[in-house]
C-alpha positions in Angstrom: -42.0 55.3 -3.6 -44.4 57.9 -5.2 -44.3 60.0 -2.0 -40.6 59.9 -1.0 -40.0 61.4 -4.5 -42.5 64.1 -4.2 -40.2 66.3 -2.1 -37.8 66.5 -4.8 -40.4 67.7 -7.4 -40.5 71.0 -5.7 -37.3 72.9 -6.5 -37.8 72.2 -10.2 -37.5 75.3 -11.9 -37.3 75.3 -15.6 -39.6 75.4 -18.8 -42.5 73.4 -19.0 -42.4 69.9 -20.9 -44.4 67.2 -20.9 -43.7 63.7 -22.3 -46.8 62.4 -25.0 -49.0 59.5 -23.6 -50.8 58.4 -26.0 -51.5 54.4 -27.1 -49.9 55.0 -30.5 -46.2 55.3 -31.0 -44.8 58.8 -29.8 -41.8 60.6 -31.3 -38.6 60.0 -28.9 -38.0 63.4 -27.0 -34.1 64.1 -26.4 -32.9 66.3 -23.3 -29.9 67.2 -21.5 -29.4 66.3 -17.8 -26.1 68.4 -16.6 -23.0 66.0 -18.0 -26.3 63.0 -19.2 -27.7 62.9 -22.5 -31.5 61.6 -21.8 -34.1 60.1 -24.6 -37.4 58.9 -23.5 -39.3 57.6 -25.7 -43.1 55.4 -26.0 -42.8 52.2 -28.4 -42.9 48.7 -28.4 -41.3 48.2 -24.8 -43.8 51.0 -23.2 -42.1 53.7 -21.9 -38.1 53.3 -22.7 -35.2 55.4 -20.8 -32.2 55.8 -22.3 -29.1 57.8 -20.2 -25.6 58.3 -21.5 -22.7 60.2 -20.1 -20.2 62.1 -21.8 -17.7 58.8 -22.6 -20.9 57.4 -24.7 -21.4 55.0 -21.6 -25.4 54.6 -22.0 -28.1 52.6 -19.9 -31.5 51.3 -21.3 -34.6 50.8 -19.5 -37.6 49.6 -20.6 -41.3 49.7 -19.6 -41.3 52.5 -17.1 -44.2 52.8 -14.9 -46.5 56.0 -14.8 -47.5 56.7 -11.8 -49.9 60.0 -10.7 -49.3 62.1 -7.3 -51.6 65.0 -6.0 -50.8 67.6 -8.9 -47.2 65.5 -10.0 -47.1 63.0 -12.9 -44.1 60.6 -13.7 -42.5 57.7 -15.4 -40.4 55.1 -12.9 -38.3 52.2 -14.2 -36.3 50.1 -11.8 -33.1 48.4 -12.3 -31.9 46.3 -9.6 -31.0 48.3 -6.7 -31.4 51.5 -8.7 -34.6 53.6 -9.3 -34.7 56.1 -11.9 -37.5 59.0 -12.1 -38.6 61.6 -14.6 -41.1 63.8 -13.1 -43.4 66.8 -13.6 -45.9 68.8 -12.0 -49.4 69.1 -13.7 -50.7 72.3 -15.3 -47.6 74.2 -14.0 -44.4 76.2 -15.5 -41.8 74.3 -13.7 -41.1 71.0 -16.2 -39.4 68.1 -15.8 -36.5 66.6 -13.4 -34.6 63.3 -13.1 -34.0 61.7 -10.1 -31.8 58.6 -9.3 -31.7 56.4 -6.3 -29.7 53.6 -5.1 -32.1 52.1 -2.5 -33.5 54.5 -0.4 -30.4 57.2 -0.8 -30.7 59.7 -3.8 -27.7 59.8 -5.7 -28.4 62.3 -8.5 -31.1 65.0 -9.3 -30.6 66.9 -12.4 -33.1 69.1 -14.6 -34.2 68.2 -17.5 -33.3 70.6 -20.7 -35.0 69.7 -23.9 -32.1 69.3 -26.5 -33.0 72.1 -29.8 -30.9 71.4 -33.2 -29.6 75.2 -32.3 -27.5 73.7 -29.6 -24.6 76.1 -30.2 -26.8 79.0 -28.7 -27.1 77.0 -25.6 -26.3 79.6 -22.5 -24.7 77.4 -19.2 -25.6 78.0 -15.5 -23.8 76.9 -12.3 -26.4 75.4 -10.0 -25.1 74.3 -6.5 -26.6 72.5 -3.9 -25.2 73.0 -0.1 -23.6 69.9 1.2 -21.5 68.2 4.3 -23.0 71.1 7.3 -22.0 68.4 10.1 -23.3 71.6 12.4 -25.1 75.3 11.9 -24.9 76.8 8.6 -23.2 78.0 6.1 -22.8 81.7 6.1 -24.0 84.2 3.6 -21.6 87.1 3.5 -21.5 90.4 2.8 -18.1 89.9 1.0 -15.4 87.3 1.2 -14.8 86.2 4.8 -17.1 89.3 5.7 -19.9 89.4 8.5 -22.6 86.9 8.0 -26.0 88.0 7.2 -27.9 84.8 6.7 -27.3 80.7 7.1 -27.7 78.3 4.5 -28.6 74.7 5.5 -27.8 71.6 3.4 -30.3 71.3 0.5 -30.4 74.7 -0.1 -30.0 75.4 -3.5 -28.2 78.0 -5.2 -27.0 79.8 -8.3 -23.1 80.4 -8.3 -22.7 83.9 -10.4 -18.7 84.4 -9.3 -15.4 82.7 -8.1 -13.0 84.0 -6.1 -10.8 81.1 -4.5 -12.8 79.2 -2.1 -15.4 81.9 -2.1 -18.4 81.9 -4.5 -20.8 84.4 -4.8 -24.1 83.1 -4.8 -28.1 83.6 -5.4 -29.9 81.1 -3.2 -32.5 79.9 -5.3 -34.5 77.4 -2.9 -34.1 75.2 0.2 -35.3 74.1 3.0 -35.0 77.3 4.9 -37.0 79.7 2.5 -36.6 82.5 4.0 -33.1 82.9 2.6 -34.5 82.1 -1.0 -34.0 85.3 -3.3 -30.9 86.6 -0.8 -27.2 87.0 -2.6 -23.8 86.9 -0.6 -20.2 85.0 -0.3 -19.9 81.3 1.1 -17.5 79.2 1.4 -17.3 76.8 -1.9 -15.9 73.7 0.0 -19.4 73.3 0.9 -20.9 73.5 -2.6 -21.8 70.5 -5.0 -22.2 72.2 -8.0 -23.0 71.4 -11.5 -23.3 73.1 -15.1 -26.4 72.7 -16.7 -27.9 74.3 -20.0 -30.1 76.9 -19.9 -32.7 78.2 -22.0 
């Protein structure tokens, strides 16, 4: 379980947090998760999750398991089928992510964004993940339905910065192919998952 998660871990990119650990209780630490509201907390039932979406629909787990990984640290509660994870890497600037699964198939993966009483200052981001390549890649274009200069495989992730119908302009952030990350250009948006997370 630890290790299937690991990969995951890697294209965290946000400020650092860490959840307290400590045998005494610890103050409950509220964070947004794109469209989730997230609260961990450590009480009387060990290490509690609680997720809600934006109807108020909320989910409670109790006595997560802490697990340590080569460098990444994380709390794991399971509920039936469904495994959710909050994860960070030790001594390192990239914070926290959640990941859920259903079985073995991950079904979300959102960043973690500590929630600040100044919440009206709150700046928003587009982050996209490239989806549903059946076969090649996606192009990165010069312009709209320009000439290619690059490929994009599913998993890459990328910041959308402009839309223009089904084209988005785009920043690929990370991926599997790295040697696109940092590159900007025009793809085709049908093949984008994308979500609208806070930002510090």
């Amino acid at each position: 379980m630890i290790k299937r998660l690991k990969g995951f871990f890697l294209t965290a990119i946000l400020t650092a947090s860490l959840i307290g650990a400590t045998a005494t209780h610890a103050k409950a630490d509220t964070y947004r998760a794109g469209e989730f509201t997230i609260t961990l907390d450590d009480g009387e039932n060990g290490k509690t999750y609680r997720g809600c979406d934006v109807q108020g629909k909320c989910i409670d787990l109790d006595y997560g398991t802490s697990w340590r990984d080569n460098g990444y640290r994380g709390i794991t509660w399971e509920n039936g089928d469904y495994t959710y994870s909050v994860s960070w890497r030790e001594n390192a600037n990239e914070g926290m992510y959640l990941n859920i699964y259903n079985k073995d198939k991950q079904i979300l993966r959102r960043q973690l964004v500590a929630i600040t009483e100044n919440v009206a200052t709150l700046k928003w981001a587009t982050s996209c993940d490239v989806v549903n390549i059946k076969s090649g890649q996606l192009a990165l274009r010069d312009s709209p339905n320009g000439q290619s200069r690059a490929g994009l495989n599913n998993g890459n992730n990328v910041l959308l910065k402009e839309q223009e119908g089904i084209w988005a302009y785009v920043s690929v952030i990370q991926g599997p192919n790295t040697r696109v990350n940092g590159l900007s250009g025009w793809v085709n948006s049908n093949y984008l998952h994308c979500t609208k997370e806070p930002i510090d």
